[in-house]
N, C-alpha and C positions, 0 to 999 in steps of 0.2 A: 593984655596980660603978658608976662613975663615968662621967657622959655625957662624951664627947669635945668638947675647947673649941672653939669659933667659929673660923673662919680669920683669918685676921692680914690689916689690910690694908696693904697694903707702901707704899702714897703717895698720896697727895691729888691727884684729877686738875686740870690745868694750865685755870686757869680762863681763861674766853673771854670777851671785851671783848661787850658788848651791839651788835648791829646796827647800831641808831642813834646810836651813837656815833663809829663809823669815819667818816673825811673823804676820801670819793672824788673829791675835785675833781681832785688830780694824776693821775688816770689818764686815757689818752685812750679815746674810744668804739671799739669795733672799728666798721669799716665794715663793712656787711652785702654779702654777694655773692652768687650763687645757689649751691646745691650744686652740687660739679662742675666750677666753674668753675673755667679756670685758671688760675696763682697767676702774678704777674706776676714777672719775673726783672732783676735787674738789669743794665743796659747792657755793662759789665764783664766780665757771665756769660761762664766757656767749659768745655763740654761736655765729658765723659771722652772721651779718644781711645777709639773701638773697641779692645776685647783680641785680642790676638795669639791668632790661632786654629792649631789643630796641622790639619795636612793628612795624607791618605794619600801615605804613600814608596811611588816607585815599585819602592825594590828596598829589601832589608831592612838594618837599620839596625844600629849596634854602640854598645853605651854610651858613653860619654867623662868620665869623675869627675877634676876637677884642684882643686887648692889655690891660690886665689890673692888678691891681697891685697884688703881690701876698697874699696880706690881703685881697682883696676884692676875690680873687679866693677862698681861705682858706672859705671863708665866705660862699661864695653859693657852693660849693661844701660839706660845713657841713649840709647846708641847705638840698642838696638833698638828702645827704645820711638820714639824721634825716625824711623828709619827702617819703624817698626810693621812689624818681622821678627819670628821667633822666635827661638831661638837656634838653634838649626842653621842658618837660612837667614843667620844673620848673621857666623856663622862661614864659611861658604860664601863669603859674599862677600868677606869679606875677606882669604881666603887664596886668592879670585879675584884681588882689585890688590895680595896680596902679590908673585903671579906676574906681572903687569903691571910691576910696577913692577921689579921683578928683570931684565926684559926689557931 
């Protein structure tokens, strides 16, 4: 019997530029800071609004599933984030000044 051939080598690794050759002059030095410390933020910076947290109903609750368009979603979900509601509380309300306003 015949020994089994050698494995095949599928490509020639991607050869690398010598050390001393690279021109790091364009890079800038990082400045050193202690570990820990914290990263400074820009003037501009603004922070995620707190999330909409679910609370305990006082009395028990009944699903609600509708279809609706995605501008009108866009719409009250700006709404509750601007008023940081849930969605029930913000349906709540507003068919609180629908009543109001019917008045």
């Amino acid at each position: 019997m015949s020994e089994a051939p050698a494995p095949k080598k599928f490509g020639k690794p991607t050869p690398q530029p010598p050390t001393g050759a690279l021109d790091l002059s364009d890079i800038k030095a990082v400045p050193s800071s202690p570990p820990g410390a914290p990263l400074a933020l820009p003037d501009d910076y603004q922070g995620a609004s707190p999330p909409r947290r679910r609370r305990a109903r006082e009395t028990k609750s009944r699903p609600l599933t509708m279809r609706i368009t995605p501008s009108t979603f866009e719409r009250f979900n700006d709404f509750c984030d601007r008023e940081a509601l849930s969605y029930s509380d913000a349906l709540v309300r507003l068919l609180d000044a629908a009543d109001t306003a019917r008045d």
